[in-house]
ZANU-767707 format. One line per field, with one value per atom (N, C-alpha, C, O): residue number from 1; residue in three letters; atom name; x, y, z. Coordinates in Angstrom, 3 decimals. Last residue first. Layout:
BEGIN
n (NUM / ...)
res (ALA / ...)
atom (CA / ...)
X (X / ...)
Y (Y / ...)
Z (Z / ...)
***
This chain:
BEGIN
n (114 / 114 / 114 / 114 / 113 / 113 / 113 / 113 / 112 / 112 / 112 / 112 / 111 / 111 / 111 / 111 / 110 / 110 / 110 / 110 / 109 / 109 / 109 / 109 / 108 / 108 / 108 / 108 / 107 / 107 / 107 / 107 / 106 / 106 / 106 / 106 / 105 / 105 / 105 / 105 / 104 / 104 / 104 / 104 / 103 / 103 / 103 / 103 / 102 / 102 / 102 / 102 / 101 / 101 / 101 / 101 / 100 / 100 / 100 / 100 / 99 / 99 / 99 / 99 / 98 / 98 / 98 / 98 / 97 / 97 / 97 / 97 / 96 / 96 / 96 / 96 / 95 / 95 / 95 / 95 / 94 / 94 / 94 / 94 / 93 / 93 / 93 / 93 / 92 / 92 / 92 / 92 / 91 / 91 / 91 / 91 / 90 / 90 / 90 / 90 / 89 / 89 / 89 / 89 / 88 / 88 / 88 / 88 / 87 / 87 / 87 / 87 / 86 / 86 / 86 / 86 / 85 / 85 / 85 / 85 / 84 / 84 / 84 / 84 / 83 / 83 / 83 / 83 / 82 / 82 / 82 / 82 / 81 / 81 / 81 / 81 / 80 / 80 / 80 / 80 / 79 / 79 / 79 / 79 / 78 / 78 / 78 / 78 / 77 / 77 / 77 / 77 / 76 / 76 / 76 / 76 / 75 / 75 / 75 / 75 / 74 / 74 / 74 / 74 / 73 / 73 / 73 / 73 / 72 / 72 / 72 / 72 / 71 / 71 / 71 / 71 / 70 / 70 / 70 / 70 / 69 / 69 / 69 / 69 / 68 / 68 / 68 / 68 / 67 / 67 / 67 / 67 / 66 / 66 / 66 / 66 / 65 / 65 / 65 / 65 / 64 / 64 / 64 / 64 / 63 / 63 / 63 / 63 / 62 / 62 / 62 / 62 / 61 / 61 / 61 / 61 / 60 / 60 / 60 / 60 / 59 / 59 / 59 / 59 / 58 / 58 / 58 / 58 / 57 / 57 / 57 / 57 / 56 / 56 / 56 / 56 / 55 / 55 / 55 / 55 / 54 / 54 / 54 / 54 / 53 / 53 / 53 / 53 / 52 / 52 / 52 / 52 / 51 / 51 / 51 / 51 / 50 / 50 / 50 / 50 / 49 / 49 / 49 / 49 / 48 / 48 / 48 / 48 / 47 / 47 / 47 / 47 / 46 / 46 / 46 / 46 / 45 / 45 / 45 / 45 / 44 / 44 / 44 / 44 / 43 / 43 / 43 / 43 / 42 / 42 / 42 / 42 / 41 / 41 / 41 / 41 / 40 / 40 / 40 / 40 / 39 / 39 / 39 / 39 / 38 / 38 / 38 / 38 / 37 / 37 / 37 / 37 / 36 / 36 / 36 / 36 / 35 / 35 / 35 / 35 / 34 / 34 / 34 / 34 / 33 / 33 / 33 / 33 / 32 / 32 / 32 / 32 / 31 / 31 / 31 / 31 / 30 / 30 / 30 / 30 / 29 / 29 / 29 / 29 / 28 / 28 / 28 / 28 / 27 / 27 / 27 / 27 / 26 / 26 / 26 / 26 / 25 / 25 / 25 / 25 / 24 / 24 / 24 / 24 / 23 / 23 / 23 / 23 / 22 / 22 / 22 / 22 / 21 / 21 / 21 / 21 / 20 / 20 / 20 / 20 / 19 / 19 / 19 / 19 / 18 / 18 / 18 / 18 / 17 / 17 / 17 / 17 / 16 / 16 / 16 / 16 / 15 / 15 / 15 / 15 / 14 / 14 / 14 / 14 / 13 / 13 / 13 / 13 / 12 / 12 / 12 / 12 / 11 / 11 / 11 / 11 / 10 / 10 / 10 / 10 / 9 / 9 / 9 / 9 / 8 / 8 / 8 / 8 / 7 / 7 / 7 / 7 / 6 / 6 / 6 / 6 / 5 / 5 / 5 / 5 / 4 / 4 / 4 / 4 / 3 / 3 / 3 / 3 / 2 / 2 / 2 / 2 / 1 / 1 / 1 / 1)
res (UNK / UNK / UNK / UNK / UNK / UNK / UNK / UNK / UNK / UNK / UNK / UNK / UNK / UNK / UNK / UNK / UNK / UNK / UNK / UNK / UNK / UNK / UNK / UNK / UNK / UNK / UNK / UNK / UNK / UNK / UNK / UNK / UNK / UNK / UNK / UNK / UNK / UNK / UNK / UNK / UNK / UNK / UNK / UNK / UNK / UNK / UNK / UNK / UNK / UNK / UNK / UNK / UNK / UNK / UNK / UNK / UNK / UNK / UNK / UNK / UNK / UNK / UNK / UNK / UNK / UNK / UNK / UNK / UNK / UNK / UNK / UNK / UNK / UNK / UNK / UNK / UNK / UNK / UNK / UNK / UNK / UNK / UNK / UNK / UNK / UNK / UNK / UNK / UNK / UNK / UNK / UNK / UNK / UNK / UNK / UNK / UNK / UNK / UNK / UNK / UNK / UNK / UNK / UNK / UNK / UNK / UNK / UNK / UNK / UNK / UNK / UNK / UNK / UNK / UNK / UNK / UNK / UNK / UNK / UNK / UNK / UNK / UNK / UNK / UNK / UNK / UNK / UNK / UNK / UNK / UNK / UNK / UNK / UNK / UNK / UNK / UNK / UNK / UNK / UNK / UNK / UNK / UNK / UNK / UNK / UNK / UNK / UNK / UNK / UNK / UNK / UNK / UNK / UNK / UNK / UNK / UNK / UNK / UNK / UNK / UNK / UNK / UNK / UNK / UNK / UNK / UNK / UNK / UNK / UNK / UNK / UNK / UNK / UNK / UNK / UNK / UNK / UNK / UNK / UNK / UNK / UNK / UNK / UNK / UNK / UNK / UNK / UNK / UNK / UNK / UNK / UNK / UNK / UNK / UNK / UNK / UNK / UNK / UNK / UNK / UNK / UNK / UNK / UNK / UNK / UNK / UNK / UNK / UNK / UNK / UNK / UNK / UNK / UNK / UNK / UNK / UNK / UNK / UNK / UNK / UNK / UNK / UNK / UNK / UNK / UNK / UNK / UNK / UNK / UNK / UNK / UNK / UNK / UNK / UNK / UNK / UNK / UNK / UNK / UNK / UNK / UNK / UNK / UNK / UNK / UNK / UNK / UNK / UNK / UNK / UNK / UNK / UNK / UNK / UNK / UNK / UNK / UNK / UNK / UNK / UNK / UNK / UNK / UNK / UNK / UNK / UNK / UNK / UNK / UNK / UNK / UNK / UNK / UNK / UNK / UNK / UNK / UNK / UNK / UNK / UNK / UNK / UNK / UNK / UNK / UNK / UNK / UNK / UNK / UNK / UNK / UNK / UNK / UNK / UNK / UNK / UNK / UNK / UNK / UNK / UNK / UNK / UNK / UNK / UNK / UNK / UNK / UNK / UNK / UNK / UNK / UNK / UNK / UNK / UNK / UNK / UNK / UNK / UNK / UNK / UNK / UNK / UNK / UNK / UNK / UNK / UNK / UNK / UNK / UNK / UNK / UNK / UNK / UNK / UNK / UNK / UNK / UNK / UNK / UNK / UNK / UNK / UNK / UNK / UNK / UNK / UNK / UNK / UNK / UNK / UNK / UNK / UNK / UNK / UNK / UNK / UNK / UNK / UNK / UNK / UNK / UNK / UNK / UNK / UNK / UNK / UNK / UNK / UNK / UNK / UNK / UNK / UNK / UNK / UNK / UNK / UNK / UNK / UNK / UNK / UNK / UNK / UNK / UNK / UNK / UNK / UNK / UNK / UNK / UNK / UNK / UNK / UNK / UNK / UNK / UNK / UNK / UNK / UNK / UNK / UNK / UNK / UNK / UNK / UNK / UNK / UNK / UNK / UNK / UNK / UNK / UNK / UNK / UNK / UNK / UNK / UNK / UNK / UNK / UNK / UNK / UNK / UNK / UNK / UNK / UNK / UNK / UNK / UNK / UNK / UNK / UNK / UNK / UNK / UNK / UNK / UNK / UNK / UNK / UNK / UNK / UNK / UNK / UNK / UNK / UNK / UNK / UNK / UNK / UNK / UNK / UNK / UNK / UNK / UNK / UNK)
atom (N / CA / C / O / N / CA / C / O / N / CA / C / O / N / CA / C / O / N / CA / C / O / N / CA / C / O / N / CA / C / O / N / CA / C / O / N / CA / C / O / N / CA / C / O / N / CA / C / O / N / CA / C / O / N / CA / C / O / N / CA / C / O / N / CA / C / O / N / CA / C / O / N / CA / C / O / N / CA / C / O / N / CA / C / O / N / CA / C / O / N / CA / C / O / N / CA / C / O / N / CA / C / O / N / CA / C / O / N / CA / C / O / N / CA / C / O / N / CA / C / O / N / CA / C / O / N / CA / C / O / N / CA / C / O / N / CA / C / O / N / CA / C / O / N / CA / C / O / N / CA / C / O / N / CA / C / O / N / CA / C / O / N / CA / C / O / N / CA / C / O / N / CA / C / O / N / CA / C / O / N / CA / C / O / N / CA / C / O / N / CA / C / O / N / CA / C / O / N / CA / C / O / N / CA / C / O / N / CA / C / O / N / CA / C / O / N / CA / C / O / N / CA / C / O / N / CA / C / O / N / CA / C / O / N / CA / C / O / N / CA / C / O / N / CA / C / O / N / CA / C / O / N / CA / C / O / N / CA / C / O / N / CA / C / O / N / CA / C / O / N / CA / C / O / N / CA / C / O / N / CA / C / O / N / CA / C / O / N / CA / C / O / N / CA / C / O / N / CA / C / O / N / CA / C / O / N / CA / C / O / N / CA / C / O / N / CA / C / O / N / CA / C / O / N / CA / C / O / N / CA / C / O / N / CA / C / O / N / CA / C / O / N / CA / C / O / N / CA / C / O / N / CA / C / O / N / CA / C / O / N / CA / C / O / N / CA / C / O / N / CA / C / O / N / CA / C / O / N / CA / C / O / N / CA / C / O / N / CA / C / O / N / CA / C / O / N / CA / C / O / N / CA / C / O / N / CA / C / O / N / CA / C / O / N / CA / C / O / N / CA / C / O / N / CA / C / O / N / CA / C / O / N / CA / C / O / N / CA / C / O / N / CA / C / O / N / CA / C / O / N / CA / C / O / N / CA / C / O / N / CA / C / O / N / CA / C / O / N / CA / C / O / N / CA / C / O / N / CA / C / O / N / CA / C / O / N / CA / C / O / N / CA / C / O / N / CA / C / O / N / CA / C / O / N / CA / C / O / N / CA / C / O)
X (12.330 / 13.128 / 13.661 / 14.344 / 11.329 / 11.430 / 12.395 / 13.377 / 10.452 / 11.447 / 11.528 / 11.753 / 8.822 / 10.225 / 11.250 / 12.477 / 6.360 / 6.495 / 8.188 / 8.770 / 6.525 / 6.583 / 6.572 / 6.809 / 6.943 / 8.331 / 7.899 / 8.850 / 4.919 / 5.770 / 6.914 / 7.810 / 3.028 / 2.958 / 4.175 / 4.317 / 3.476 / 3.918 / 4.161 / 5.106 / 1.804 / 3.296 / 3.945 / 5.124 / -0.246 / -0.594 / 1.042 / 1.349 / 1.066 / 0.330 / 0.076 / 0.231 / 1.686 / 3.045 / 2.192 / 2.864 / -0.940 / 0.468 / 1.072 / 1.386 / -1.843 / -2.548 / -1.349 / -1.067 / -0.263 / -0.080 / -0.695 / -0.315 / -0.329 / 1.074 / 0.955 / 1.700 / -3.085 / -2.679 / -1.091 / -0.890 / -3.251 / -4.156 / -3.883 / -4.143 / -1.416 / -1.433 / -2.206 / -1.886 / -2.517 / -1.408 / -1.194 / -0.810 / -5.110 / -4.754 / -3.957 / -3.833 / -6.534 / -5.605 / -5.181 / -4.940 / -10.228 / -9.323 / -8.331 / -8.610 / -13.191 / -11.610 / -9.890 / -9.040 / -14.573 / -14.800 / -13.154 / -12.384 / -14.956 / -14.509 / -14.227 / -13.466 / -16.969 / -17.646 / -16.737 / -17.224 / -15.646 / -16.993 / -16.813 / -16.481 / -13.714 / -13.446 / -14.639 / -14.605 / -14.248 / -13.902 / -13.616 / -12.727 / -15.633 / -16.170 / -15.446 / -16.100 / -13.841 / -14.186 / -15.546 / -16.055 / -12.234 / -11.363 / -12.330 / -12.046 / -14.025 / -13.032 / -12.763 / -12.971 / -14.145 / -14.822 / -14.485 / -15.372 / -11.203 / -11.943 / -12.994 / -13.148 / -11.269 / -10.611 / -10.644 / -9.782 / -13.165 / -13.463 / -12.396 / -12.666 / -12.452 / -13.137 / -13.768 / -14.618 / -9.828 / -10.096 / -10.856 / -10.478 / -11.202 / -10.853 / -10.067 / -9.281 / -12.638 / -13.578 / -12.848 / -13.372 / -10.256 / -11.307 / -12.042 / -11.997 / -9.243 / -8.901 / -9.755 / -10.025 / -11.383 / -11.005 / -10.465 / -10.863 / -11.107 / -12.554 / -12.549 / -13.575 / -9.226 / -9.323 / -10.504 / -10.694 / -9.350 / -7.945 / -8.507 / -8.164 / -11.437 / -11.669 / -10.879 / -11.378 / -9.987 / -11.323 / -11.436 / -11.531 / -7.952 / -7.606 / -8.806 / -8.577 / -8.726 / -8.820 / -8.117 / -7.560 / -8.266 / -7.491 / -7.967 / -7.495 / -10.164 / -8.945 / -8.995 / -9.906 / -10.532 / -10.991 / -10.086 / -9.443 / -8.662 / -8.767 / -9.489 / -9.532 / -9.450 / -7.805 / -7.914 / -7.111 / -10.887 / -11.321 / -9.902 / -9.574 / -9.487 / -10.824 / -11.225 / -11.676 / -8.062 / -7.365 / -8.632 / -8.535 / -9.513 / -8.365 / -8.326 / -8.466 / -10.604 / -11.416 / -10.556 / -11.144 / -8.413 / -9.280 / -9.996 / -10.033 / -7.391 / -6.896 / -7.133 / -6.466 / -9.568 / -9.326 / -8.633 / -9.183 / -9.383 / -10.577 / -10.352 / -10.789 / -6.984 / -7.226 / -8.330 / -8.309 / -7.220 / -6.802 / -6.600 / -6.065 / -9.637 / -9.829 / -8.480 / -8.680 / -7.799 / -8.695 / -9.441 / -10.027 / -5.741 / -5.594 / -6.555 / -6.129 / -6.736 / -6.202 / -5.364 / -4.543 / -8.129 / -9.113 / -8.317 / -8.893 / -6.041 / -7.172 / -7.840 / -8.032 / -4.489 / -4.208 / -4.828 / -4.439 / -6.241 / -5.456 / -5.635 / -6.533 / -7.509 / -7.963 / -6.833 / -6.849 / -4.319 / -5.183 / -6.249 / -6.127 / -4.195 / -3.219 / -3.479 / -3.103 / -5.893 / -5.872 / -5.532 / -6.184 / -4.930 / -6.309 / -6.786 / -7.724 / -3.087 / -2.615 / -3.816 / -3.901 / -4.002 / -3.402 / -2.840 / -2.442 / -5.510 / -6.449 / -5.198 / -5.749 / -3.173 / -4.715 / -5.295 / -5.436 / 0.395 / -0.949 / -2.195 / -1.863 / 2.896 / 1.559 / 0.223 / -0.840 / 4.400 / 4.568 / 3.677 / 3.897 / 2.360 / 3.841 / 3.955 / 3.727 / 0.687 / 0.282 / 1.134 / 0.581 / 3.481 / 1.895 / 1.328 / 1.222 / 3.724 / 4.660 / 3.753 / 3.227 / 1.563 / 2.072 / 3.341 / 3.710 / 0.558 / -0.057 / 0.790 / 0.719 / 3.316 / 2.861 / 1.742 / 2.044 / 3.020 / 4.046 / 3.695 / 3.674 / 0.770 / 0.715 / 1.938 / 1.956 / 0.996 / -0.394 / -0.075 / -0.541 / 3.267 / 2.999 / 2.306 / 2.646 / 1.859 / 3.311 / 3.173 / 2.486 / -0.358 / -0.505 / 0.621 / 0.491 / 1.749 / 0.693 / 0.193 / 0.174 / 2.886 / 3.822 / 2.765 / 3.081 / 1.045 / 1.767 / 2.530 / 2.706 / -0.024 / -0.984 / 0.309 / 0.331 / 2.258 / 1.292 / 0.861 / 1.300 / 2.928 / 3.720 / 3.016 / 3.004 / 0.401 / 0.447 / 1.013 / 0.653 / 1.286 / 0.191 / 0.082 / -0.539 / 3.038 / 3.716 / 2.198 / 2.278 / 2.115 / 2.408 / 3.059 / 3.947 / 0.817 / 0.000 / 0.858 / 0.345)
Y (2.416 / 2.999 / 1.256 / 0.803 / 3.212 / 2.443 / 2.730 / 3.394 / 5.062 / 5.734 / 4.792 / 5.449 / 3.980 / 3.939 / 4.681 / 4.785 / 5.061 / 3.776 / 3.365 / 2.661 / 8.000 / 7.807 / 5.918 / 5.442 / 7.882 / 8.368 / 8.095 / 7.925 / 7.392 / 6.008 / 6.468 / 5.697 / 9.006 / 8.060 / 6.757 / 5.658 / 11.307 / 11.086 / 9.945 / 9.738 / 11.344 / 10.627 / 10.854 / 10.507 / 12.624 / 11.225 / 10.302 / 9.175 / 15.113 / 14.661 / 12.575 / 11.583 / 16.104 / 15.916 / 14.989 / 14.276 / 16.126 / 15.214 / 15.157 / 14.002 / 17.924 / 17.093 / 15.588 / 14.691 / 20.124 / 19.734 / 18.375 / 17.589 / 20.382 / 20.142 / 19.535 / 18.645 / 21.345 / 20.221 / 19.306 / 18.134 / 24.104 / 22.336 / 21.203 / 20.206 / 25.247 / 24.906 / 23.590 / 22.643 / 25.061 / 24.868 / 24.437 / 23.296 / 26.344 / 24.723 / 24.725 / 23.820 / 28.078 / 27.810 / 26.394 / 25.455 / 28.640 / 27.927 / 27.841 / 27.633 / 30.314 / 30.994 / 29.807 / 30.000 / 28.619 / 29.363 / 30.219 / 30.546 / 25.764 / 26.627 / 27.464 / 26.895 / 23.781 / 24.974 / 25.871 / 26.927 / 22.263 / 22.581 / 23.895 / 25.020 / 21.853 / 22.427 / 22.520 / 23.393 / 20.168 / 21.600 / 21.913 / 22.743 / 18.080 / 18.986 / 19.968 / 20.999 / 16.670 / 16.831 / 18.441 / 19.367 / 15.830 / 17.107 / 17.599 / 18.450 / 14.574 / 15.358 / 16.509 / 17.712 / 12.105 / 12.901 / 14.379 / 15.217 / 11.571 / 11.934 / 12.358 / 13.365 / 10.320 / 11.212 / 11.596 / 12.475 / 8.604 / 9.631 / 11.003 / 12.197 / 6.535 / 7.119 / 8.475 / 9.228 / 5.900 / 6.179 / 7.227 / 8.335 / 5.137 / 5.941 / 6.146 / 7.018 / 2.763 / 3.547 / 4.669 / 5.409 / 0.995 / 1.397 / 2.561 / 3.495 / 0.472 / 1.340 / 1.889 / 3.090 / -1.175 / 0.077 / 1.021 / 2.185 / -3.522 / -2.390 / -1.336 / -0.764 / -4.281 / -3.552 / -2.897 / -1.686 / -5.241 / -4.490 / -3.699 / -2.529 / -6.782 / -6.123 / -4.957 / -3.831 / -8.698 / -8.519 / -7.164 / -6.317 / -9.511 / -9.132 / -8.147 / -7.003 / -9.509 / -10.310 / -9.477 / -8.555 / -9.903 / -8.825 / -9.721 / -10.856 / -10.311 / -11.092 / -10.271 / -10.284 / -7.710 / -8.841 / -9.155 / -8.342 / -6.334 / -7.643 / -8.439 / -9.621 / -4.067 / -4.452 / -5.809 / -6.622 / -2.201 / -3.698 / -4.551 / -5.519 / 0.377 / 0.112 / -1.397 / -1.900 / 0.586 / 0.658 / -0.085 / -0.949 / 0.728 / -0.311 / -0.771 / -1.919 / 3.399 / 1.961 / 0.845 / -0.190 / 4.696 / 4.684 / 3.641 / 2.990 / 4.388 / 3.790 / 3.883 / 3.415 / 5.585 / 4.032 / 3.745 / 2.981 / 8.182 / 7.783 / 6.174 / 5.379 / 8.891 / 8.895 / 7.962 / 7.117 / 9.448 / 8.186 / 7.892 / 6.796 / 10.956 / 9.831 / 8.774 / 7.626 / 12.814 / 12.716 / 11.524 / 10.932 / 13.590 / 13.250 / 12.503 / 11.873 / 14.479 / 13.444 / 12.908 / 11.992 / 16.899 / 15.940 / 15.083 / 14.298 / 18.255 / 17.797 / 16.428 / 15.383 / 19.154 / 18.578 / 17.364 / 16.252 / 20.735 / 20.005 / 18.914 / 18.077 / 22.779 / 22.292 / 20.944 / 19.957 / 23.857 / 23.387 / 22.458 / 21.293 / 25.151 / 24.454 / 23.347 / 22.194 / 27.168 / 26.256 / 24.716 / 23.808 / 29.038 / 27.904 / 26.943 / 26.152 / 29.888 / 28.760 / 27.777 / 26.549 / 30.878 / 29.836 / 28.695 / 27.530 / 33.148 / 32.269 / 30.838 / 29.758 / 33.971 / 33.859 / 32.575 / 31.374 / 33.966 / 34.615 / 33.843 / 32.660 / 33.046 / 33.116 / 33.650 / 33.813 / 32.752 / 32.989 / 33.539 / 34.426 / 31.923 / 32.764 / 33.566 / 34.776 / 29.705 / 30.736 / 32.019 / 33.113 / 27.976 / 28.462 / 29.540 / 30.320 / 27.057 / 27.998 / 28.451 / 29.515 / 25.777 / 27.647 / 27.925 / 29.062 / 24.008 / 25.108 / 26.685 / 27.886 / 22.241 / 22.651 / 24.227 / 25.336 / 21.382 / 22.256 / 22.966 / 24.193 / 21.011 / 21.434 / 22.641 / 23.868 / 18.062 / 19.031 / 20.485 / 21.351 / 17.205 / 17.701 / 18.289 / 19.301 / 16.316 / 17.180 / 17.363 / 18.375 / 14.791 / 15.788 / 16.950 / 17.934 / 12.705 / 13.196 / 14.291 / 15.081 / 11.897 / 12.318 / 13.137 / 14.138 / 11.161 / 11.970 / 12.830 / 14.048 / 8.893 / 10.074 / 11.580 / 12.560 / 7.064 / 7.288 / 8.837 / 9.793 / 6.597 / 7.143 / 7.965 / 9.195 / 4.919 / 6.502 / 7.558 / 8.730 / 2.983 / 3.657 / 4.917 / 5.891 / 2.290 / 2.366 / 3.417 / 4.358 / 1.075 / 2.563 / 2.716 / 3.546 / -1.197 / 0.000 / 1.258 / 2.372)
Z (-2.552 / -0.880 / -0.910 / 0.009 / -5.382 / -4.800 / -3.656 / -3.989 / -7.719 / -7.084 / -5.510 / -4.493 / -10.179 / -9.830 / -8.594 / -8.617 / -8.602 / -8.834 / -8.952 / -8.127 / -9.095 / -7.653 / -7.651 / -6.540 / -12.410 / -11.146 / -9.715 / -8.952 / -12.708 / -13.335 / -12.658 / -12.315 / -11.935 / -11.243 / -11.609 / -11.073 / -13.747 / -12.253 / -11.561 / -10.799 / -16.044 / -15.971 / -14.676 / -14.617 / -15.211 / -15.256 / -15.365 / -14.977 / -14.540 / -13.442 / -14.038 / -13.326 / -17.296 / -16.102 / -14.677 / -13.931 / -18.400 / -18.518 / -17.921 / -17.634 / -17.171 / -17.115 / -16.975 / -16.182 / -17.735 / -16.113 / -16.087 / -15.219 / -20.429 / -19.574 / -18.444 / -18.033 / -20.658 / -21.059 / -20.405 / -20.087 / -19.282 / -19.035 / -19.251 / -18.577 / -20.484 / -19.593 / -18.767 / -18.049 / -23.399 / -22.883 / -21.358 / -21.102 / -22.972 / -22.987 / -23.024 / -22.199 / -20.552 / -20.976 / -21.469 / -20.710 / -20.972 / -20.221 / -21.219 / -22.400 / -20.421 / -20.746 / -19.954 / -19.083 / -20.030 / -21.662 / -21.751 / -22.654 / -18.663 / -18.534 / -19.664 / -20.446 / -19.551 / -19.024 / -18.655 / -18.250 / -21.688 / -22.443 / -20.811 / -21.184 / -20.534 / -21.550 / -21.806 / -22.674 / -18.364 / -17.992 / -19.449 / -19.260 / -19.368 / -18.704 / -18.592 / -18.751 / -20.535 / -21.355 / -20.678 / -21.309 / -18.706 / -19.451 / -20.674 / -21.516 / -17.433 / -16.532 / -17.571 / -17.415 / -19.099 / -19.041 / -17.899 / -18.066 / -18.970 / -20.159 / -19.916 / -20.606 / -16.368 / -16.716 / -17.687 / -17.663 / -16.178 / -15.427 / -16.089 / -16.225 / -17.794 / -18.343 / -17.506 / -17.981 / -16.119 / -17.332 / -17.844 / -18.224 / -14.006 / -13.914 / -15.065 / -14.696 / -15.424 / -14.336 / -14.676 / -15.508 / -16.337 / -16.859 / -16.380 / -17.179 / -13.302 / -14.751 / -15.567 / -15.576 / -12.718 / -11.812 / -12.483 / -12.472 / -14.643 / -14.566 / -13.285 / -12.916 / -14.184 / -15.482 / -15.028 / -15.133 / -11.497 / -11.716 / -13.270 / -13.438 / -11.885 / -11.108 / -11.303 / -11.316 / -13.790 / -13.728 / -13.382 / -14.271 / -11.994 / -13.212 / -13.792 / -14.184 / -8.245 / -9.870 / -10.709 / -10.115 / -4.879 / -6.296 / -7.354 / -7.288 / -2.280 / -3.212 / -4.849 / -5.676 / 0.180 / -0.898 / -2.138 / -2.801 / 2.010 / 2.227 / 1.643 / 1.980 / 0.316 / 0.080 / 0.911 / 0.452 / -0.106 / -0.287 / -0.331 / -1.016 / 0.714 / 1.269 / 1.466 / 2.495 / -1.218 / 0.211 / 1.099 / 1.971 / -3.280 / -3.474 / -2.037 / -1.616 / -3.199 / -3.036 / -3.052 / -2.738 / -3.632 / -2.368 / -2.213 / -1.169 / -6.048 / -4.954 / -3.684 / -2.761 / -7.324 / -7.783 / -6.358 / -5.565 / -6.262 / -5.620 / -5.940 / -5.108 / -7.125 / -5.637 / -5.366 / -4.471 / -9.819 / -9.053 / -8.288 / -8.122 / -10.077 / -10.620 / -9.871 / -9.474 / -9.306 / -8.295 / -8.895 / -7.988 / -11.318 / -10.350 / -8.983 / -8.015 / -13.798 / -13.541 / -12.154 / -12.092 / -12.555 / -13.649 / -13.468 / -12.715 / -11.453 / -10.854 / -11.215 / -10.594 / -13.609 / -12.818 / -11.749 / -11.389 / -14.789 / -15.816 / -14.581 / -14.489 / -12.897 / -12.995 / -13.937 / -13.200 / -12.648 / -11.343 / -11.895 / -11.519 / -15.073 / -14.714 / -13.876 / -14.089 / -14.828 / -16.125 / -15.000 / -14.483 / -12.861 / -12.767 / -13.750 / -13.649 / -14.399 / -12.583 / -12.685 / -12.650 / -16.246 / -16.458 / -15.402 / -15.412 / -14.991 / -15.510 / -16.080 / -16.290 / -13.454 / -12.416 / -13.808 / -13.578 / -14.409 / -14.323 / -13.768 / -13.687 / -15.745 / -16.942 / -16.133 / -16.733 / -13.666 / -14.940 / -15.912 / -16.737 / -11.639 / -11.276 / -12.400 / -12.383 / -12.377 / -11.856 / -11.803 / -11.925 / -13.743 / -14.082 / -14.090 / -15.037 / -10.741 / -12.329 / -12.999 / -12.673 / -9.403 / -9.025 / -10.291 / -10.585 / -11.066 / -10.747 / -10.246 / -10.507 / -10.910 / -12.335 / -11.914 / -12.355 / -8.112 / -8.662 / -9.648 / -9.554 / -7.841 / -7.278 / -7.811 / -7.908 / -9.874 / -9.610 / -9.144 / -9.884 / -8.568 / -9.912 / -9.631 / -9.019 / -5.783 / -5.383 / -6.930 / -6.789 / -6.738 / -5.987 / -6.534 / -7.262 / -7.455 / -8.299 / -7.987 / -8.931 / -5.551 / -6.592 / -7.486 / -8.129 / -3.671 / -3.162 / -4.545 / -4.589 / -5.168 / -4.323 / -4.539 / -5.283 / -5.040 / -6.410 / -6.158 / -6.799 / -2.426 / -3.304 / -4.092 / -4.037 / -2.092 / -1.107 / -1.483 / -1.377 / -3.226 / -3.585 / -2.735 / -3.162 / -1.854 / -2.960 / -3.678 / -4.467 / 0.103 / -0.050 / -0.935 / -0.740 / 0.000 / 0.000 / 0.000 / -0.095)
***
């Protein structure tokens, strides 16, 4: 499980970073670009590995493992598909960077093994 805590933490700690350059550099509506980018792929995998943590004494399938993916997958497409339809003044550059730097997080808090 903490390799999954890792996950959280690295994903966040992007999120967070990416927002205040962002914000610093480019200003109020690109921090909040940035924030939301971040968000959308982040909180889809809080919540997979919330329920993970949760059923973690029911026996793990393959099954189960794709259709948690799956889930948060499709949360995260629809995520980006919402804030671009209601945010009218959203930075995609920025949205897009952080989104990315946030989902490729998790292959650095996975390799970064103690």
């Amino acid at each position: 499980m903490f390799a999954l805590k890792r996950v959280i933490i690295w994903q966040l700690s992007a999120c967070l970073l990416f927002t205040l350059i962002f914000w610093i550099f480019l200003g109020n509506n690109s921090g909040l670009s940035a924030l939301c980018g971040g968000l959308v792929c982040a909180l889809p995998s809080f919540l997979v590995i919330l329920i993970l943590f949760v059923t973690r004494h029911a026996r793990a399938t393959p099954l189960g493992i794709f259709l948690y993916e799956f889930i948060k997958v499709s949360m995260i497409i629809l995520g980006f598909l919402i804030v671009a339809l209601v945010y009218k003044n959203l930075d995609w550059l920025s949205f897009i960077i952080t989104g990315g730097a946030v989902l490729i997080s998790h292959v650095f808090a996975l390799a970064s093994r103690q």
